[in-house]
N, C-alpha and C positions, 0 to 999 in steps of 0.2 A: 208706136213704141210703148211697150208695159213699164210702168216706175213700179219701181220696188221700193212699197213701203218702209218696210223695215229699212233704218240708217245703218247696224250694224251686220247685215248681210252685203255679201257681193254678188255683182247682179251675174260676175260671170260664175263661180263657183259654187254659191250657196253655201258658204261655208263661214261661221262667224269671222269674225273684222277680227277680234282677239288670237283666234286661233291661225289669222293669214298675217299677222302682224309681229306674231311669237319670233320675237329675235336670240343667237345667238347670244348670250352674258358676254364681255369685254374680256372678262378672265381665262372664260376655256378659248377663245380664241389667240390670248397670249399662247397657252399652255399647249396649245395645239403650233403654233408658229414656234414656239420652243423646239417642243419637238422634234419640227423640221431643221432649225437651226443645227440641232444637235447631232440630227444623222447627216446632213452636210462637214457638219466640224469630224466626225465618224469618218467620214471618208476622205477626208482631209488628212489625216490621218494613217488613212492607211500607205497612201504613198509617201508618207513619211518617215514610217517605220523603218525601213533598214538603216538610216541614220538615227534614231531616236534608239536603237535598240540596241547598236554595238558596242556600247561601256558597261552593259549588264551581263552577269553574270550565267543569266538564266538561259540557257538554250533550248530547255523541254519543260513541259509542265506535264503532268500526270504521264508522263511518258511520250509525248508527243512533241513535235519542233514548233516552240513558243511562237515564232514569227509567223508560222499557216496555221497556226491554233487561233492567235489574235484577228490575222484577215477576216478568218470564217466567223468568227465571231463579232467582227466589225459589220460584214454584208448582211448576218443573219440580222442584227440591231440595227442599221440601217432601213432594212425594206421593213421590217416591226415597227418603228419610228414613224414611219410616215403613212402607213396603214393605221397606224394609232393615232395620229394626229389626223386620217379623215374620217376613223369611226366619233372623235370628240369633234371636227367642225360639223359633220351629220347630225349629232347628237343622240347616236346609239347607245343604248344601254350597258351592251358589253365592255364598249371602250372605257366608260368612267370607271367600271369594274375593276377593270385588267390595270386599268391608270393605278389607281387607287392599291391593290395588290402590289405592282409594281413599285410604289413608293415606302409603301409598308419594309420592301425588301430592302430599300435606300439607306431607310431608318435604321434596321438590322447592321448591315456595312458598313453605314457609318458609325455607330454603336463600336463594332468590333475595331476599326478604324480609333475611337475615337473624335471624331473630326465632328465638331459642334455645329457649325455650318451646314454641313453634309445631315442634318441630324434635323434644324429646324425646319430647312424648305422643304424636305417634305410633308412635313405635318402639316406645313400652313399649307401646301398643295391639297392634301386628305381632307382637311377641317374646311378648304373652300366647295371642293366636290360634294362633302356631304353638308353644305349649306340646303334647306329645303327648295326655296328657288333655283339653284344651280341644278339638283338632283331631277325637280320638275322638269327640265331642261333636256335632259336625259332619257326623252319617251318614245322616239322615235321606232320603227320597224327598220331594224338592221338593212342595211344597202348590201352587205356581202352575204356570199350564202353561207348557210352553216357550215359548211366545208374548209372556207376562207376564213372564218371567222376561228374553227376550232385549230389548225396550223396557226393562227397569231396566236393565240393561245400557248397552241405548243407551244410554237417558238420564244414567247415568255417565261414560261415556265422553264426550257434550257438556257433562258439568256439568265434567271435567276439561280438557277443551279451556278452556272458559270463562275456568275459575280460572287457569291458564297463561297463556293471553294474554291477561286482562285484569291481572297480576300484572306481567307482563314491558312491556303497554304503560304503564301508570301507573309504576312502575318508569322506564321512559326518558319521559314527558313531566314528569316530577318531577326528574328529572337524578338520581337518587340513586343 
């Protein structure tokens, strides 16, 4: 049997002890079981909806029936949710990106919202991503392929379209 000198090599890998050691931070792990949490309450949600909906006034939004606007909207943020919650337990680069954008867009909404609440977690979300150790954290080679990675993308970027102009038209048909 060869001993391997070196203490911080593995004798099966060869790969430093540091680099096989690199654990997940406590926080993207929260942020990532969030996540989840949240496309479960998402879907929770949705079979909720025709009782949640019929005291409102609103039957269409941009010209389409509110209640299959909402669904699609729920399943597309759903399956986004938890594809973003394992590009951040992976620790891909893209995901803290798209996180991080994503809350930028929070801040926005709640802004126009005014909703204070709605306004700090994200920041403190933003301000922990771009901690230098959390970002280190964030170096892996993407597990999805560009393909899967550009459709979450997309579908970000329509989930934030969404959230903006359905924020900003209920906003003015509510005069608020």
């Amino acid at each position: 049997m060869e001993y391997n000198s070196d203490p911080y090599e593995d004798k099966w890998s060869n790969k430093p002890i540091n680099e096989l050691m690199r654990q997940r931070p406590l926080g993207v792990t929260i942020l990532a079981t969030l996540q989840i949490i949240g496309a479960i309450i998402t879907l929770v949600l949705v079979f909720l909806l025709p009782s949640l909906f019929r005291d409102y006034d609103i039957n269409e939004l941009f010209g389409i029936p509110f209640l299959e606007l909402f669904i699609l909207f729920a399943f597309i943020t759903t399956l986004v949710s938890i594809l973003l919650a394992a590009g951040l337990l992976n620790g891909e680069k893209w995901a803290r990106k798209v996180t991080i954008v994503f809350q930028i867009i929070n801040v926005v909404t709640s802004l126009i919202n005014l909703n204070i609440i709605g306004i700090a977690i994200p920041i403190i979300i933003i301000s922990y991503l771009n901690k230098p150790d959390i970002r280190e954290f964030f170096t892996r080679e993407p597990k999805f392929n560009k393909t899967i990675r550009n459709l979450i993308i997309g579908a970000v970027i329509l989930i934030i379209i969404f959230n903006l102009s359905t924020t900003i038209y209920l906003r003015a048909i509510t005069g608020l």
